[in-house]
N, C-alpha and C positions, 0 to 999 in steps of 0.2 A: 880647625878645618873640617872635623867630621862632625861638627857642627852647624858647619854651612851645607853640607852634603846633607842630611838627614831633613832637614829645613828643607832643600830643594825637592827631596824625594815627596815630603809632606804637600806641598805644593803641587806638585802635578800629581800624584794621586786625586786630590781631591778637583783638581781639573777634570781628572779622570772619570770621577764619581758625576761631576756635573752634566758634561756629557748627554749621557742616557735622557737625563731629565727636561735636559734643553732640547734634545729632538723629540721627546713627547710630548711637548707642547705643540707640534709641529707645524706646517708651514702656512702659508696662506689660503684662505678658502678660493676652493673653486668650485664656478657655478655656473649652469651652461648658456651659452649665444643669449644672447639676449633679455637677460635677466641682471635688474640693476640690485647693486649690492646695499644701496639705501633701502629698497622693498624688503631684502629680505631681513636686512637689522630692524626695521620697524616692526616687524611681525616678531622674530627673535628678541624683541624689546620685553613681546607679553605670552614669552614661553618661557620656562623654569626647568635648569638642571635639575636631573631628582637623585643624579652622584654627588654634583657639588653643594648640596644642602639648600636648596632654593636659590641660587646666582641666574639673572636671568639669562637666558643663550647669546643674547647680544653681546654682554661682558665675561662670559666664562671664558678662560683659556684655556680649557683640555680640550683632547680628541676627539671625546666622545660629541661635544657642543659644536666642534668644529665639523662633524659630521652631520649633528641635526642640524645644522647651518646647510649645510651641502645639500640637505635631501629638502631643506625648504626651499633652498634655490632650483630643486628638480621638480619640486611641486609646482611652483610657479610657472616653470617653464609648459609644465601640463595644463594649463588654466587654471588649476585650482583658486578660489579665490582664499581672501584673509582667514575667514569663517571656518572653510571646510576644514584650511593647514590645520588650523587649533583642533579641532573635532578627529584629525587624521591622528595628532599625537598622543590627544588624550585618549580615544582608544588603542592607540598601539603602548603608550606607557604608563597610563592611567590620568587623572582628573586632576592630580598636584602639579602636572607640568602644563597647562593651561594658567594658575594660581586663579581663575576663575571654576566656579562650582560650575560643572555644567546640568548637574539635574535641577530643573524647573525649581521645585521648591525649596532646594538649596539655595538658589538667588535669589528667589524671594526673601528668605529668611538674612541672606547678607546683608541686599540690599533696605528691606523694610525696618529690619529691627534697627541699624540706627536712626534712621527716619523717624519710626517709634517716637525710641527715647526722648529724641529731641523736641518731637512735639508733647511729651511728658512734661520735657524741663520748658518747655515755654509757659507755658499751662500754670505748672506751679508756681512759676516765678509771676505771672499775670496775678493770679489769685493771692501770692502774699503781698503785690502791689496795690490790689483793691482791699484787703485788710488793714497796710498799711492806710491808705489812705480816707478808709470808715472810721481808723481808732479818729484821726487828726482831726475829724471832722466830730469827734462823739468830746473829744475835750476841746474844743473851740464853741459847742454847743452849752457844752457842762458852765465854761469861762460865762459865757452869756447871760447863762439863766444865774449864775452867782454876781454879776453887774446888774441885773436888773435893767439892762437898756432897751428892754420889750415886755410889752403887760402879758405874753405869754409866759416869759420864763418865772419864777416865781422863789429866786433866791434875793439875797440883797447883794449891792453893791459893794466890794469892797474898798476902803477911800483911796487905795495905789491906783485904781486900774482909772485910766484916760477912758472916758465912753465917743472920742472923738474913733481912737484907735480900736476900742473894743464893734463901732459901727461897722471901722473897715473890712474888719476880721470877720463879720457876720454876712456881707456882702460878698465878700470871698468864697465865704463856704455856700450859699445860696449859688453863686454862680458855677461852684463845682457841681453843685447837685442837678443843676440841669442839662 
């Protein structure tokens, strides 16, 4: 019996405890006349908690998100457009709650340096394409001139190699070359 009591006490203590933490999550945003709550989760889609470790505003559930919720539902209501909100929070809480750099050359450097690379890795990969493709063409030349099936090359034939099929292979490569 003072087993089941001790049990029960256990249990609503920790009701108890819960509590607290469920009305800190607290209740639903509000946001004033005539401001749609789509606008402001769109905007809060590319704004960043900087308590909850980069979560953006639109999915965070603390107070604090639920509040910059609020104050971008009062921005709007102000006119503010998309642009300014982000520029209003980044300088009231700095440039990590934007997750966009707003100094100039910071977005350059976001945005350019993968651009870069990528056209590095094109590049490279062109260039070991055309390598490949000089060696194939430099032993198909080599095969040639050891068949002897033109008075330019100047090896001999060896008696496996078909000069039906050693033609095709020379045709081939002539037509890549131009």
């Amino acid at each position: 019996m003072l087993h089941r009591v001790l049990i029960t006490i256990a249990v609503l203590f920790g009701f108890l405890i819960l509590v607290p933490i469920v009305n800190a999550q607290g209740g639903p945003d509000k946001y004033p006349e005539g401001v749609d709550p789509t606008d402001v989760y769109r905007i809060a889609r590319h704004l960043y908690c900087d308590v909850c470790a980069g979560v953006p505003l639109s999915d965070c559930p603390s107070t604090q998100c639920q509040v910059w919720r609020e104050e971008i539902g009062q921005l709007l209501a102000d006119g503010y457009t998309e642009d300014e909100i982000r520029q209003h929070f980044a300088d009231r809480y700095g440039e990590q709650v934007s997750g966009v750099p707003l100094n100039r050359n910071d977005q350059l450097l976001v945005f350019l340096l993968p651009l870069g690379i990528s056209l590095l890795a094109i590049g490279f990969i062109g260039w070991r394409i055309y390598l490949w493709r000089e060696s194939n063409t430099k032993r198909a030349l080599e095969v040639a001139r050891s068949a002897g099936t033109r008075p330019e090359f100047n090896r001999p034939v060896p008696d496996n190699v078909d000069p039906t099929y050693l033609e095709r292979v020379l045709a081939d490569v002539e037509a890549l070359r131009r």
